[in-house]
N, C-alpha and C positions, 0 to 999 in steps of 0.2 A: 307525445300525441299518437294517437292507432290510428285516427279515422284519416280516412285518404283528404290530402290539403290540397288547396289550391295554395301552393308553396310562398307565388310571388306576394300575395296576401300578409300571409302568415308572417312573410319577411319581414315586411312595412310595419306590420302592428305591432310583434314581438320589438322589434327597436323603437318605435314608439311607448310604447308600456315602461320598457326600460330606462328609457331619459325620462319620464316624466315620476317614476321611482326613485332617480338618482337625482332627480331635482328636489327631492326632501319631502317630494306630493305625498301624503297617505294613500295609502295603498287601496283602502276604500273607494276615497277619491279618485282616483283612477280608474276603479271599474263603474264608476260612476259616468264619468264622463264617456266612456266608450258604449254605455248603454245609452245614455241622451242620445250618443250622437246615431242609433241605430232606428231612430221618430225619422230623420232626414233622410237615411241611407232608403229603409223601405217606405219614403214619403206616405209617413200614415199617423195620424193621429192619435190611434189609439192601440195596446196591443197589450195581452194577456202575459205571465211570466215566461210561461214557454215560445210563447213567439218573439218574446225577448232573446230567449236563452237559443232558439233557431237561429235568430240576426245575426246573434255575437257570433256563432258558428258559420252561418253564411259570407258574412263579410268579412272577419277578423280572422276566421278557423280558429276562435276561442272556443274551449272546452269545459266552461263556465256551471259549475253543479247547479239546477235550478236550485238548490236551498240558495245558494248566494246569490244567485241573481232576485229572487224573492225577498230579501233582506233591503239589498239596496234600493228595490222598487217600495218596498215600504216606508223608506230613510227618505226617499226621495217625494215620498207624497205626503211625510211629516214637514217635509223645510217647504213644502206648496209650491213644488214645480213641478210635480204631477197631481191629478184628483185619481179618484178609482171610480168608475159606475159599472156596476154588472160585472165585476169581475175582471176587468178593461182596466188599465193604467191609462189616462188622456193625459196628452201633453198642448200647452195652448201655439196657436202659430207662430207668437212672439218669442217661445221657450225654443222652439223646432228651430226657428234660424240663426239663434245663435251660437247649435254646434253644426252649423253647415260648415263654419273654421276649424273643425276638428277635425270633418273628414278632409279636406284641401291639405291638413297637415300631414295624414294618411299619404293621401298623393304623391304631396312632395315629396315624400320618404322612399316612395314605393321608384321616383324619378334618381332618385341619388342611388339607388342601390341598383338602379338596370347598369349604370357607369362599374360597378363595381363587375357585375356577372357579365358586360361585355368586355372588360380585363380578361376576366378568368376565360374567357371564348377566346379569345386570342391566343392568349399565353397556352394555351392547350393542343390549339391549332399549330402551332410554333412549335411542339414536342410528339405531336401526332398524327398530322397534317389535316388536310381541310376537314370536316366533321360536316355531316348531312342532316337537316333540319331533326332528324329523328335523335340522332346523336347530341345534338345540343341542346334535345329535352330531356334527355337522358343523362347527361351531366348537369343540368341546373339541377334536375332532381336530386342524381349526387349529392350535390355541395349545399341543398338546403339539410337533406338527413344528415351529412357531415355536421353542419352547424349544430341540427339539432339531437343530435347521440340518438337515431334512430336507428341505424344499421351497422351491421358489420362491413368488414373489406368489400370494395367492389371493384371494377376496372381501372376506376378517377380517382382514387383514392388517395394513391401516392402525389398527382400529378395536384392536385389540390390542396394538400399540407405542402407542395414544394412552392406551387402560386403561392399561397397565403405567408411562408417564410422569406420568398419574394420581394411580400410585398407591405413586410412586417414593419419596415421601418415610414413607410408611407401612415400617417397619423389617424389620418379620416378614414381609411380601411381600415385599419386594425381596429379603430371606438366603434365602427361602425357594423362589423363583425362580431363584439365582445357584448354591443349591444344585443344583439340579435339574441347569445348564449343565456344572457340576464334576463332577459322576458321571457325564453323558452324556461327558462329555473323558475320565476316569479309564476306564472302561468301554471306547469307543472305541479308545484306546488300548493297552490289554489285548489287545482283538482283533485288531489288527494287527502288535504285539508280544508275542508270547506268553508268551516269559522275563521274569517280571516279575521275578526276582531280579539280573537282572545290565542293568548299565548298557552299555552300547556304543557306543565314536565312530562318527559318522558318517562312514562310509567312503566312500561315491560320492558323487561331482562331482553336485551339483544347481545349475539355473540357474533362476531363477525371476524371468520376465519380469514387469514393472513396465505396465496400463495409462497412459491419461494421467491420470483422475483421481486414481491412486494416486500419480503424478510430483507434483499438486498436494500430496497427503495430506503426505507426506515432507517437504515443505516448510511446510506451515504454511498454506497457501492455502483450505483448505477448513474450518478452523475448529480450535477446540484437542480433539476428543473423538474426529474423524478422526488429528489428530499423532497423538498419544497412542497411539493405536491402531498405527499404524505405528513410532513409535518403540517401543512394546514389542516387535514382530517383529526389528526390528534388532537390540535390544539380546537375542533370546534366537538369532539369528544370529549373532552376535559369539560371543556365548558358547560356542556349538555352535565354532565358527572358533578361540577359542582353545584348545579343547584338541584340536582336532586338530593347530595351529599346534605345541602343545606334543609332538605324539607322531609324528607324521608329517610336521610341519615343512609342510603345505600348509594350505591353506583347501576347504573343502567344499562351502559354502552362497553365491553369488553372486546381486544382483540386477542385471539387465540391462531393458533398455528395445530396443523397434525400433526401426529410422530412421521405419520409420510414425508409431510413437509422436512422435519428437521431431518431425516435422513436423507435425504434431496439436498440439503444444504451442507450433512457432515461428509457427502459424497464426495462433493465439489471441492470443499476445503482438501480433501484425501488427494484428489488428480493435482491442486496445486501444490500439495506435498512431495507429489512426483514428478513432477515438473522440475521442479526446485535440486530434487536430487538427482536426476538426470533418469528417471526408469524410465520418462515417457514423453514425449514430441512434443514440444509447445503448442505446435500443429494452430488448428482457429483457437478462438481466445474471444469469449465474450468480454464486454463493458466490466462488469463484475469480477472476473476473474481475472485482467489486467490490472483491476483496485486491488485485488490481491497481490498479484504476484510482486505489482511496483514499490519499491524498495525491501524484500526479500528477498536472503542469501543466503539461510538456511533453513531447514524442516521447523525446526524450533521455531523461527519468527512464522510461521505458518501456524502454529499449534496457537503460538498467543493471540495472535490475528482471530481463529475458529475462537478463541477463548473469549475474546474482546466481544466480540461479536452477541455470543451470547447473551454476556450478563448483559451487553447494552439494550437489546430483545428484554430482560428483565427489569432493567433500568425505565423503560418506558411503558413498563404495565402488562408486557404480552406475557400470555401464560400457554404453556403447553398442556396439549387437550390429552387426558389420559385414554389411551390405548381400549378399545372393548370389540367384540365380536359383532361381525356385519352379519353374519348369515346366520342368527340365531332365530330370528323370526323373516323368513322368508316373505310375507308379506312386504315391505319395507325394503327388498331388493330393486333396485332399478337398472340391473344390467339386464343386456336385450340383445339379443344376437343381433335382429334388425339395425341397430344402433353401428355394431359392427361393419355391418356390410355397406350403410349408405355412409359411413365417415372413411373407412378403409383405404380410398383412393387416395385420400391427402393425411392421412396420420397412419402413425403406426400401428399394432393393434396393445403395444404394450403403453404408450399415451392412452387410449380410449381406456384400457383396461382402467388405467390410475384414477381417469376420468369420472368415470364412473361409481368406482368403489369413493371414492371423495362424495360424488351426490348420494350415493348411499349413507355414510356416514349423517351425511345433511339429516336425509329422510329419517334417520332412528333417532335422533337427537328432535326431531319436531313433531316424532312419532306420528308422523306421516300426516299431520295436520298442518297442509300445504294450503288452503284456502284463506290465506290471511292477506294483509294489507303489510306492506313491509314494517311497520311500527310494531308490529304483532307476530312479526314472521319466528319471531324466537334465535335463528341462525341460518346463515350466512355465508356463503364465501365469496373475497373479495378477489378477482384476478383481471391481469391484463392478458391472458390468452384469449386468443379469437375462436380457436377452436373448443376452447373450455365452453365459452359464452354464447358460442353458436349450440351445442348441444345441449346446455342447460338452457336458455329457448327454446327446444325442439318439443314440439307437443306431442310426439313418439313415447317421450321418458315421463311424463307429466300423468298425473292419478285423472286428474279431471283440468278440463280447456284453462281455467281460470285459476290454476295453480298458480304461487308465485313463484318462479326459477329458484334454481338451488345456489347459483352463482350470480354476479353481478359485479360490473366493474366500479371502479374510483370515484369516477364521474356521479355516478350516478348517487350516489351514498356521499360523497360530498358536496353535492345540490342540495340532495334531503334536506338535510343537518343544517346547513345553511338558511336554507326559506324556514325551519323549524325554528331557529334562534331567532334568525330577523323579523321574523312573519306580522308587520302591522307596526312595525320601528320606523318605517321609513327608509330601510335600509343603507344605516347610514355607514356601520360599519367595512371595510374593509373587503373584498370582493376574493374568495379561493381560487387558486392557482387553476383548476378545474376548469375554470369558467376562463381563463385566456386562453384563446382561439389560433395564439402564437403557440404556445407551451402545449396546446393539443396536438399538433401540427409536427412540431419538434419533435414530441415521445411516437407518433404513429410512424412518422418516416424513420426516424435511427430506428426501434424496433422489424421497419420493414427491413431494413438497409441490412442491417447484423443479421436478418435473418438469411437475406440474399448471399449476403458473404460463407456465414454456414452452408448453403446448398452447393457455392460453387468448392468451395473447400472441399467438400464429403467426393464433391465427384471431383475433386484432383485427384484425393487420396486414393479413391479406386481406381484411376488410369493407374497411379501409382504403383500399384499394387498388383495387378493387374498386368503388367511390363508395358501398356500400352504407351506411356512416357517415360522419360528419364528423367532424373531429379535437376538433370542438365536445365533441361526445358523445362521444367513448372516451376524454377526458380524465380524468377522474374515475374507470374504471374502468382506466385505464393504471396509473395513481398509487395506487389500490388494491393490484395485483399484484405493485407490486413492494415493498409491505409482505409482502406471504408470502415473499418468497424469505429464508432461514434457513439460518444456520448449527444443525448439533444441538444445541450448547448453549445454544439459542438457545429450545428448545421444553421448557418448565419445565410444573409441576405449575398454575400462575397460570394460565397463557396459552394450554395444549391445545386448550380446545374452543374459543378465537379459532380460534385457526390452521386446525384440520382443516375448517373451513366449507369454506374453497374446494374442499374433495373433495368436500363434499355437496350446499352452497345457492349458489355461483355457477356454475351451470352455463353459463352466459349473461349476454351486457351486458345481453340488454332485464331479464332477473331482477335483475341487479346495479340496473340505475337505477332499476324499482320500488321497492326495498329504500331505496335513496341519497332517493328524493322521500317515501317513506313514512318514511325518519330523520327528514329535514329538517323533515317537517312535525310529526314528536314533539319535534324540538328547541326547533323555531319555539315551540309549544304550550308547553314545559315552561319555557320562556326567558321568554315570557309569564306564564305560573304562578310564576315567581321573580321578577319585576320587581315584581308587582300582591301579590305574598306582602312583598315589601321594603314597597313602600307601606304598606301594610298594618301594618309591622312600626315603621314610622315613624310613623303617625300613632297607632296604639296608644301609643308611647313619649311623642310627645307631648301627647298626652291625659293618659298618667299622671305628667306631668311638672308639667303641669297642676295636675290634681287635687292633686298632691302643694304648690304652691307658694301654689295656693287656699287649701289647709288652713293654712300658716303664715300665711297672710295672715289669716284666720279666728284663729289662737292669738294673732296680734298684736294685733289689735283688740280681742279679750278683753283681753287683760293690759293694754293703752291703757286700756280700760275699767275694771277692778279698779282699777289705779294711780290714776285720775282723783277714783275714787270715794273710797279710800282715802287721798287726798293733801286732797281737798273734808272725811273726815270729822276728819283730825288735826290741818289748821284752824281748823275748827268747835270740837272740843276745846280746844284752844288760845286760843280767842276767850272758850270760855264759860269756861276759866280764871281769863282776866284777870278778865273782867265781874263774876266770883264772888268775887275776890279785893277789887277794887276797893269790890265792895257792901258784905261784909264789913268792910272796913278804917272805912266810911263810917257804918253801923252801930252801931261801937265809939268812933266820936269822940263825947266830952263838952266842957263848954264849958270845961273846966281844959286841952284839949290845943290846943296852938300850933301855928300854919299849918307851922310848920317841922318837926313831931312827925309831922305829918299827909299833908308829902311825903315824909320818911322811910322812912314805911309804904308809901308806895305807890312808892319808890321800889327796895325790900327785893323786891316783887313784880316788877316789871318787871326783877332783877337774875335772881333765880331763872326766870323765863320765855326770859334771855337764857343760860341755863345749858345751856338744850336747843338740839344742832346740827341745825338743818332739813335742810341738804343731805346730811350725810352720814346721818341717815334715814334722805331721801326715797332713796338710795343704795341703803341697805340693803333697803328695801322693794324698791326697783324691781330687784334681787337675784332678791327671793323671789318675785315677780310675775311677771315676764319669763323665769323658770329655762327650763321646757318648750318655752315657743317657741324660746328660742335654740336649747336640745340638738335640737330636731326643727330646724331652720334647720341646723347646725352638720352631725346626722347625715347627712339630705338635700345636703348643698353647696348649696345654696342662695345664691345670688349676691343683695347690694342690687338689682343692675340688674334683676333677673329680679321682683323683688317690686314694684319701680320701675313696672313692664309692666304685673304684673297688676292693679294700685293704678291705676294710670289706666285699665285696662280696664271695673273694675268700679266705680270712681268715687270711691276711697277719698281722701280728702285726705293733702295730703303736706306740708302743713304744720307738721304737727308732727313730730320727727324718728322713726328707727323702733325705737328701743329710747330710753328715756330715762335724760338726763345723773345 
């Protein structure tokens, strides 16, 4: 979109367009009903194609080419829900009220997504602190051009892909967000193509130059959420390629690389060739070059690695662009000193330089025939540099206002390609990585992240260098940065607000080592607080190990005690038995009974006394005696050896055994 939106708008409609695309509605139909429902919005009955085409703009911030809106007011006054008089589409009052539900759907959208962007006010608040009415129109603006690939880097940037990876695993955010991306595509799309009924090959020759980190991306070097990304462009490439394959027997869509480029990439393989042999500091280490270096251990596996690389660049189509003269016709130059001095502050001047001579290249290749529609632009270059993209934007380097840029990112060329295949399908196919609003979020932060790590790296190196540190002291803050460098799927919902620190609170080693001695010393503390917590936790256990082993030793002695007493009284019984049998017997003799009558008797006693078995009793007792202590000995585990200890601590004799035979 160019023209200035009223965002919150834009938000509501672009996700409504989109669900009602994804619900298998025709895409027609869809602009159809947004135009009905634009009789209620400007309560009027009647109204010409342009004041059609003003509504859709006023209320939707649709950017609707009047030919398509003139289509469907004609489509619309054939099925007789509109008439035409005088040039006027009339709608009747019965037709007007039944999209008054269209727009309430509008509303409701527009209410579910204020929950969304009062999240994102918080959680920003939280990381920046309070924010002033101006500020938090200044960040919703952010995050709706975030959504819709309108700008480059701005202040909220980071703090934005780090919300939305936040808040990635939250369902109705992320559909609700991804919607947004899909009606900004759908929409976009529309505008550049206006015949949304008819599908059309792509008929001209496009070449669309390949960066070097995009050489990585293709290959796998930069992580699986960059492939991914790139392999969805190819494969909506291929597809665009075979049906023209099938109708015109050519190919359309080519990606090519510079010789710049490949020496940019044979460069990089060369430092991890020296890396590898020891001539030079591992020092920072991009995404890409840690895919290199990981499992290499000699130059050789470097050489095949650079060799692999290649063919697979050939293996998937890409061709290298043969080598020709920029400055043969000066016309066709687009370096500019001006260029120079307003980029200079934030790049180098040998960047710019490359820069440049890259859009020259462009420009001799389209032979300076910049005024096209990108279907017709001839070539291309495709990059994720911000400062590439901000320049080829600059209408400083541009022939006339309405040039098309010489560069363009991913995004944008795998939107294209996409509304160009699906365009009037329903879109039912499969949705490019492009358009997830997670996976955007992922590659802008690890990009920003790697790049933060590079800055503080350069300037360790120069303290380094410099004697300003010792290798003493930047060790630990070396070893720090290169935990930041990340792949994007590497920056999950867990681990965001680890990561984005290095944007906010390492600005600096002396910050970094405050932070490292004020750890240390909560470590030291809490490491302390766990050892003297163990102790602690040990001798409580064996206090109540203790107390616990006391206590059986206390149940045994009891029941020693009962048993003793009760074994002294069934004796006693026993005794005064006999003594009472004996007396009795003694008693009863007269002088008619014979000594032999009279052992008898006392013999009859002493048989019935030998009738009772003492042991197996004292067996039974010492059963019923000893039950408790054993169950609490038995419950407890309770060890002989252990009762053994406490018996000689506290003085118990152990002579007699500890439970009785």
């Amino acid at each position: 979109m160019t023209v200035k939106h009223s965002y919150k708008e834009l938000l509501a409609s672009t996700a409504v367009f989109a669900e009602m695309a994804n619900s298998n509605v025709d895409l027609k139909q869809v602009l159809t009903e947004f135009t009905l429902s634009t009789y209620s919005l400007e309560q009027t009955f009647s109204q010409t194609v342009n004041e059609v085409s003003d509504a859709l703009r006023t209320h939707f911030e649709f950017e609707i080419p009047v030919a398509v809106v003139k289509t469907i007011l004609k489509k619309l006054k054939k099925l007789d829900l509109l008439s035409q008089e005088n040039g006027r589409f009339v709608i009747s009052p019965e037709e007007r009220n039944k999209w008054e539900r269209f727009v309430k759907k509008v509303e409701k959208k527009q209410l579910e997504q204020k929950k969304i962007t009062d999240q994102l006010i918080s959680y920003v608040e939280l990381h920046k602190g309070k924010l002033e009415d101006e500020q938090r129109t200044n960040l919703l603006s952010c995050f709706y051009k975030y959504l819709f690939d309108e700008s480059f880097e701005n202040e909220y940037y980071d703090v934005l892909s780090a919300f939305i990876i936040k808040k990635s695993t939250v369902e109705s955010i992320h559909n609700e967000l991804n919607l947004i991306r899909e009606g900004t595509t759908i929409l976009n799309g529309i505008k550049y193509n206006p015949n949304v009924s008819e599908v059309k090959p792509w008929r001209k020759p496009l070449n669309i130059y390949l960066d070097t980190e995009h050489l990585f991306n293709i290959s796998g070097y930069n992580g699986e959420i960059y492939y991914r990304l790139m392999s969805d462009l190819v494969e909506l490439v291929d597809e665009i390629n075979k049906q023209n394959k099938e109708k015109f027997n050519k190919k359309s869509i080519q990606f090519k690389y510079f010789e710049d480029t490949e020496l940019e990439v044979k460069n990089f393989f060369y430092a991890a060739q020296r890396i590898i042999s020891g001539d030079k500091n591992r020092g920072f280490n991009s995404v890409a070059m840690n895919e290199i270096l990981n499992g290499s251990k000699t130059v050789a596996d470097i050489i095949n690695k650079e060799s692999d690389f290649f063919m697979n660049l050939s293996s998937l189509g890409l061709r290298l662009e043969k080598n020709f003269s920029l400055y043969e016709n000066h016309s066709y130059n687009v370096e500019d000193q001006y260029i120079y001095d307003k980029y200079s502050p934030n790049s180098s001047e040998e960047e710019i330089n490359s820069i440049l001579k890259s859009f020259t290249a462009i420009n001799i290749l389209r032979k300076g025939n910049n005024n096209q529609d990108f279907e017709n632009i001839g070539h291309i270059i495709m990059t994720g540099s911000n400062i590439k993209l901000q320049i080829s934007s600059d209408i400083d380097i541009k022939i006339n206002n309405t040039d098309f840029s010489f560069a363009t990112n991913i995004y944008y060329i795998t939107n294209h390609l996409w509304f160009r295949l699906n365009k009037g399908l329903g879109f039912k196919s499969s949705l490019p990585s492009s358009l997830d609003v997670v996976a955007k979020a992922q590659m802008l932060l690890s990009s920003h992240l790697n790049h933060s790590v590079r800055e503080h790296y350069n300037k360790l190196e120069q303290d380094y260098i410099s004697g300003n540190k010792s290798i003493e002291s930047i060790k630990g803050y070396y070893l720090s940065l290169r935990s930041f460098v990340v792949k994007p799927e590497d920056l999950v919902p867990d681990n965001i607000e680890e990561k984005i620190k290095i944007l906010y609170d390492y600005s600096d080693i002396e910050r970094f080592q405050e932070e490292q001695s004020l750890l240390r010393k909560k470590a030291l503390a809490y490491d302390e607080l766990q050892a003297n917590k163990l102790k602690e936790d040990e001798l409580n256990i064996k206090l109540a190990r203790e107390e616990l082993i006391n206590t059986c030793c206390l149940l045994l002695v009891s029941a020693r005690k009962n048993f003793l007493i009760t074994k002294i009284f069934i004796y006693a019984l026993m005794t005064s038995f006999a003594i009472l049998g004996i007396w009795g017997i003694i008693s009863i003799i007269t002088k008619h009974d014979t000594p032999l009558s009279i052992f008898s008797a006392m013999l009859a006693i002493i048989s019935v006394l030998s009738l009772i078995k003492i042991k197996k009793l004292f067996q039974w007792i010492s059963l019923i005696i000893f039950q408790k202590y054993e169950r609490f000995k038995k419950t407890n585990l309770i060890t002989n050896a252990e009762l053994g200890n406490i018996n000689n601590s506290i003085g118990i004799s152990q002579t007699l055994p500890l439970s009785p035979e």
